[in-house]
C-alpha positions as CSV (number, residue, x, y, z in Angstrom):
1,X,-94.1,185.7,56.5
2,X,-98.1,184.5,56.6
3,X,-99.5,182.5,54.8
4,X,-101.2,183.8,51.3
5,X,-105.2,183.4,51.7
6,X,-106.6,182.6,48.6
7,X,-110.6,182.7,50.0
8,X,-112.3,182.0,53.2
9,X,-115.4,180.9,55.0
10,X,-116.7,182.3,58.3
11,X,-119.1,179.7,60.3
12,X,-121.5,180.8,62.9
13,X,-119.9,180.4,66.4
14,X,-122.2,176.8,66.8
15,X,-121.2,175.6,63.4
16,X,-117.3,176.5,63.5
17,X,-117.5,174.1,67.1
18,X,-119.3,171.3,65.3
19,X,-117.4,171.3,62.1
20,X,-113.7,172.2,63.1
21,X,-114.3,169.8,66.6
22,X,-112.5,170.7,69.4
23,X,-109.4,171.8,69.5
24,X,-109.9,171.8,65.6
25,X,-109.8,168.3,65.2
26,X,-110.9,167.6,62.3
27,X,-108.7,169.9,60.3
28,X,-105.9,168.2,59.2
29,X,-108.8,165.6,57.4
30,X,-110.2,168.9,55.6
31,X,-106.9,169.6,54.4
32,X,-106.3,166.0,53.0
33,X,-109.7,166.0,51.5
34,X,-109.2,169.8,50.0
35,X,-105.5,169.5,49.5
36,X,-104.9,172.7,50.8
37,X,-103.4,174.2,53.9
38,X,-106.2,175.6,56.3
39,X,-105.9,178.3,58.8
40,X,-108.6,179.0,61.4
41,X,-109.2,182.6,63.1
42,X,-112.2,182.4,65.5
43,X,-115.2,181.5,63.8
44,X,-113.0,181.5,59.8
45,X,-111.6,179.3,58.3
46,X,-109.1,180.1,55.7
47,X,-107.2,178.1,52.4
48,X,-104.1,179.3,51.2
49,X,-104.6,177.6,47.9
50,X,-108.0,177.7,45.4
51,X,-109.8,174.6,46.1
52,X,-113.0,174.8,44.0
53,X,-114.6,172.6,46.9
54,X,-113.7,174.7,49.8
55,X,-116.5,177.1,50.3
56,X,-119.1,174.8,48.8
57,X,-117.6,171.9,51.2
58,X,-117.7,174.6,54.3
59,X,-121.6,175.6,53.2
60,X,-122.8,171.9,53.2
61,X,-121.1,171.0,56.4
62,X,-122.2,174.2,58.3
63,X,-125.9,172.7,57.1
64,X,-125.1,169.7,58.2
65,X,-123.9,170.8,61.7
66,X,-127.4,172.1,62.7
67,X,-128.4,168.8,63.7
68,X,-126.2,169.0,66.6
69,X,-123.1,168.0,67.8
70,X,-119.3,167.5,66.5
71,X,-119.1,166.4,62.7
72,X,-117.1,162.6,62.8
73,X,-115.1,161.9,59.6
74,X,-117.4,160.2,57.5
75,X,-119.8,162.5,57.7
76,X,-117.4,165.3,56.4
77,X,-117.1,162.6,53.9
78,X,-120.2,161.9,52.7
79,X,-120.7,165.5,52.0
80,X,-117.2,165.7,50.1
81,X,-118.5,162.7,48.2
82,X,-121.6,164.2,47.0
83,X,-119.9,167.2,45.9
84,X,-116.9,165.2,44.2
85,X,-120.0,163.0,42.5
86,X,-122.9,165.8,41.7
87,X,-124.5,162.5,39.3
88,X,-125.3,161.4,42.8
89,X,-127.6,164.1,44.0
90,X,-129.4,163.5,40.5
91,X,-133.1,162.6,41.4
92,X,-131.9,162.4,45.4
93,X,-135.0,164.3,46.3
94,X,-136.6,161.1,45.1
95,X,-134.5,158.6,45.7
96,X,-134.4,158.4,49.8
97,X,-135.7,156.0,52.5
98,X,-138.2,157.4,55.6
99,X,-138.1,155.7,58.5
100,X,-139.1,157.0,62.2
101,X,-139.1,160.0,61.3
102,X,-135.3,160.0,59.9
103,X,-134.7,160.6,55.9
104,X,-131.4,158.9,54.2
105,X,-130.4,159.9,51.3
106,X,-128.0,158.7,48.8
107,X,-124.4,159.4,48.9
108,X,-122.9,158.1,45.7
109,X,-124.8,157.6,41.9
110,X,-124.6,153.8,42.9
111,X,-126.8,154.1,46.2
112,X,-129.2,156.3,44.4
113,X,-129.2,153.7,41.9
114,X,-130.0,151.2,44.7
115,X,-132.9,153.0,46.5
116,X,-134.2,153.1,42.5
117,X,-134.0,149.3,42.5
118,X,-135.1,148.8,46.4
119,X,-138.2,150.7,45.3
120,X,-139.1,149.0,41.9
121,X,-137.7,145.1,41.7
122,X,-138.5,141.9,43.7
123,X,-134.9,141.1,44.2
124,X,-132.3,143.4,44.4
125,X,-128.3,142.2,44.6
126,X,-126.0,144.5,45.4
127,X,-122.2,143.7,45.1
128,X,-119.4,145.8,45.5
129,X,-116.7,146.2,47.9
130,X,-116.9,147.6,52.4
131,X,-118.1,150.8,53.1
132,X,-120.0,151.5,49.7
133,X,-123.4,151.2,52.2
134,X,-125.0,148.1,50.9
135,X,-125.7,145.9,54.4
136,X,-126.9,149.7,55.5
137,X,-129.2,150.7,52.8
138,X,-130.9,147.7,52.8
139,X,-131.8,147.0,56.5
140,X,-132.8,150.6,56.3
141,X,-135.0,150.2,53.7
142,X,-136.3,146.7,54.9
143,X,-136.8,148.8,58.5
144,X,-139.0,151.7,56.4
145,X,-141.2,148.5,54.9
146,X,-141.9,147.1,58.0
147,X,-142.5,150.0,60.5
148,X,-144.8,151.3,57.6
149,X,-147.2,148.1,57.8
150,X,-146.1,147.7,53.8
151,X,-144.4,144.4,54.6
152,X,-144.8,142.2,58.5
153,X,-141.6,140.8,58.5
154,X,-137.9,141.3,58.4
155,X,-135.9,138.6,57.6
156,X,-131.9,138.7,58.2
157,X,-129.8,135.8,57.1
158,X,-126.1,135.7,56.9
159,X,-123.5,132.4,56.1
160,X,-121.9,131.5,59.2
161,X,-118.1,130.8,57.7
162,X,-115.9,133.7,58.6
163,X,-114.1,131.9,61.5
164,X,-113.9,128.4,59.9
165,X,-116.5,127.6,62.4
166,X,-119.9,125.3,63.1
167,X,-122.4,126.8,64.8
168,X,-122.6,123.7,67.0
169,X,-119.0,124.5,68.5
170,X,-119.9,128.1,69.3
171,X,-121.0,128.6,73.3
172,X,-124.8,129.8,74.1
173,X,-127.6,129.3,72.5
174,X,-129.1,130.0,68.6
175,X,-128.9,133.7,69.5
176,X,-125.6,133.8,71.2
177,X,-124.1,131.7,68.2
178,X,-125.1,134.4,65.7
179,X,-124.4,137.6,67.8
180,X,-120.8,138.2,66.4
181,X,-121.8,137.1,62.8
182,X,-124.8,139.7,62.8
183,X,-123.5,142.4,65.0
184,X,-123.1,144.4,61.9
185,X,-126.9,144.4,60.4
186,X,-127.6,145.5,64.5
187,X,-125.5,148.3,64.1
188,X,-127.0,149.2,61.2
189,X,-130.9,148.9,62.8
190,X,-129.7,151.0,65.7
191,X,-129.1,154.0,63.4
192,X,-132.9,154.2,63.9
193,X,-134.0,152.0,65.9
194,X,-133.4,152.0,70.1
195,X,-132.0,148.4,71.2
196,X,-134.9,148.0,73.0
197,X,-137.5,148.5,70.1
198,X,-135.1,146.2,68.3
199,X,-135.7,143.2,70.7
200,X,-139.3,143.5,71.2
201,X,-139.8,143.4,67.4
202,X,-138.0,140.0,67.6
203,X,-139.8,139.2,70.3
204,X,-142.9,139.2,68.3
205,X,-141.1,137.4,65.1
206,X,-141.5,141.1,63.4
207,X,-137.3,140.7,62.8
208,X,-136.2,137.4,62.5
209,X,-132.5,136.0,62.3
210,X,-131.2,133.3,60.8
211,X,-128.5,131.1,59.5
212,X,-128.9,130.7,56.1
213,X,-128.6,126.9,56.3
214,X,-131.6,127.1,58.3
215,X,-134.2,128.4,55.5
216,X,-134.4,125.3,53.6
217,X,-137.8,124.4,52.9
218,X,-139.6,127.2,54.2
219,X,-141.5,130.1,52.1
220,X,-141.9,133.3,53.5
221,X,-144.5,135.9,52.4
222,X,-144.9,139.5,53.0
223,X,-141.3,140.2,54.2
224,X,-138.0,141.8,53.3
225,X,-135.2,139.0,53.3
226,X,-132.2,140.0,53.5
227,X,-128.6,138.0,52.9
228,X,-125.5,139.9,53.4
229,X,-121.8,138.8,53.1
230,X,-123.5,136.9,50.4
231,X,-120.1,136.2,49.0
232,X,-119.7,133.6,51.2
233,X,-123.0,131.8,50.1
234,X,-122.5,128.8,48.2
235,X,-124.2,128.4,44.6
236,X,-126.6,125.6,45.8
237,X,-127.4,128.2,48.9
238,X,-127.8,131.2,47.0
239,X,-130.2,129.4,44.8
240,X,-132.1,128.1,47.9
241,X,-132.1,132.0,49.6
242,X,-133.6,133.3,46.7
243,X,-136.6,130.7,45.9
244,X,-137.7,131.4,49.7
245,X,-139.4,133.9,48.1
246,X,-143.0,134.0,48.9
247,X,-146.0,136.0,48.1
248,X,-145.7,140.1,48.2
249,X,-141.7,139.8,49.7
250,X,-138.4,140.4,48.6
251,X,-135.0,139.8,48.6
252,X,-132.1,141.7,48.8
253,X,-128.7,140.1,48.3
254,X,-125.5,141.9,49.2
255,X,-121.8,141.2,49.6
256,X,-118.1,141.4,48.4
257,X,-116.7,139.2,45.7
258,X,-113.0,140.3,47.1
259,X,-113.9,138.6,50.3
260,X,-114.9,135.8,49.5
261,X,-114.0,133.3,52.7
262,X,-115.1,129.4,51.4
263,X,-112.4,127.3,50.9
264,X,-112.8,127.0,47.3
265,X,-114.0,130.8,45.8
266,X,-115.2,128.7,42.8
267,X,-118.4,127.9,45.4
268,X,-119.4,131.3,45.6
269,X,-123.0,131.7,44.5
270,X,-122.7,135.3,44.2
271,X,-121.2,136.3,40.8
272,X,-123.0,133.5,39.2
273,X,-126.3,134.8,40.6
274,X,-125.6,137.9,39.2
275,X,-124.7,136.9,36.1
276,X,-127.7,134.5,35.5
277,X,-130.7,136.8,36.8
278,X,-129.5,140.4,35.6
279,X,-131.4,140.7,32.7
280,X,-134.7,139.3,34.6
281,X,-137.5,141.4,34.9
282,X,-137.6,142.7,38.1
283,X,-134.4,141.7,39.1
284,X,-131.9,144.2,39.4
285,X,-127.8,143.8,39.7
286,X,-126.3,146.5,41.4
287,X,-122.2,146.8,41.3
288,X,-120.7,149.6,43.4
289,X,-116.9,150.5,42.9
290,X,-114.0,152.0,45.5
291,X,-115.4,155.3,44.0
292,X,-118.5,154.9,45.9
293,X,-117.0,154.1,48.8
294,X,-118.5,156.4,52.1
295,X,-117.1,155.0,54.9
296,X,-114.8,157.3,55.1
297,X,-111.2,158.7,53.0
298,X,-109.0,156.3,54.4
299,X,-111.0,153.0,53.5
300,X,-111.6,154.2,50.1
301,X,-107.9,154.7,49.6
302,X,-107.2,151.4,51.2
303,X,-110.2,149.4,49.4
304,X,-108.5,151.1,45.9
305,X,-104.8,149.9,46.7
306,X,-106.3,146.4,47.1
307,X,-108.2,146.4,43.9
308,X,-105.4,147.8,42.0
309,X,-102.9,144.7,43.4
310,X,-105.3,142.1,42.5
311,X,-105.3,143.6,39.0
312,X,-101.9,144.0,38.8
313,X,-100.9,140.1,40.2
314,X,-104.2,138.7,37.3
């Protein structure tokens, strides 16, 4: 006996390729998404259940597919994201970065709230927990400011503490030292930048990296500074990252206060830098949830069942 089809969608040959992948890939993660069963016959793709996301889900990632190439998870994501969170796409023809030639625009109400803030406020702290976007947003953002001649310098600082380790017992030099610590704000660069451009941009002190124990003292003008895994920050650090602050720059602060990885998560500067400076002018807090999480199903589902554990044992 077949399956009852309740509606269906029928891709251009190109699109069914990219959005189904090969071999149809991809849909056992549109029926987890859809929570439907899906049936594919050439070029349409059928549910056997009403979904009131399936066709506009099928529309957006047809769209999407004429870029090129085979749709990856999160991207089919993102898209089932901004259609599960329209609030999101409020103001989104607004609220997007432009940076070699690339456009990004939000995909939750939180990052559009972010690009709102990125656009308007000196310093901008951003805390929520992993795949919400926050390290990407802002290097993106900080990338547009430089590459547009806006602002001359981008400034990446991160606390070296994840592996219980001084920098002076790490092999290689400065650079080496940092490499694993930073490797995600690269990843994030290389979204549109080649690695190439990347290192001759440090090479004339455009991007700059550094351990955040390393700023003291200094004051640096006309750039984007940027801390991420701020969590792990202490309060007397935070304090001395964010008075660094020097003529026509700005700071954006980011990180986890689930993650925190000092010995002590009473040292945290984070939380108490958000409470103190959110009602500054030109200071905005921004607090993202395991709703806008766009990494992809799976971490969102995982990042939820740890908040709801840590509730559950307070």
């Amino acid at each position: 006996m077949e399956t009852e089809i309740m509606e269906s969608y029928v891709f251009t040959p190109e699109a069914a390729s990219a959005v189904l992948g090969p071999n149809d890939c991809n849909l056992p993660y549109l029926e987890a998404l859809l929570r439907t069963d899906l049936s594919v016959r050439g070029t349409s793709i059928a549910a056997s259940s009403e979904s009131p996301l399936f066709i506009p889900l099928m529309k957006r990632l047809e769209k999407l597919s004429e870029r090129g190439g085979v749709l990856a998870e999160p991207e089919i994501f993102m898209e089932y994201q901004l259609l599960s969170n329209p609030d999101a796409e409020v103001g989104a023809e607004k609220s997007f970065i432009a940076v070699q030639g690339r456009s990004v625009y939000p995909k939750s109400a939180a990052q559009r709230r972010f690009i709102s803030a990125l656009r308007s406020d000196s310093v901008v702290l951003a805390l929520g927990p992993a795949g919400t976007g926050k390290t990407f947003l802002s290097i993106i953002w900080a990338l547009s400011e430089v590459l547009s001649g806006r602002r001359s310098k981008l400034l990446l600082a991160r606390p070296v503490v994840e592996a219980g380790e001084s920098l002076g017992f790490l092999p290689g030099d400065l650079q080496q030292k940092l490499s694993p610590y930073l490797r995600p704000l690269y990843d994030a660069m290389e979204y549109v930048l080649h690695p190439q451009q990347i290192k001759r941009l440090e090479d004339t002190g455009t991007i700059e990296v550094a351990p955040l124990a390393y700023m003291r003292g200094r004051s640096v003008n006309n750039a984007v500074m940027i801390l991420d895994e701020a969590q792990n920050a202490s309060r007397s650090q935070m304090k001395m990252f964010l008075t660094r602050l020097g003529e026509n720059s700005q700071a954006i602060v980011s990180g986890d206060p689930s993650q925190i990885d000092l010995s002590r998560r009473s040292e945290s500067g984070l939380e108490e830098a958000a409470s103190l400076l959110g009602g500054i002018e030109g200071i905005s807090v921004i607090r993202f949830t395991h709703s806008d999480t766009i990494r992809s199903r799976i971490v969102r589902d995982i990042v939820r069942a740890y908040s709801e554990g840590n509730d559950e044992e307070h």
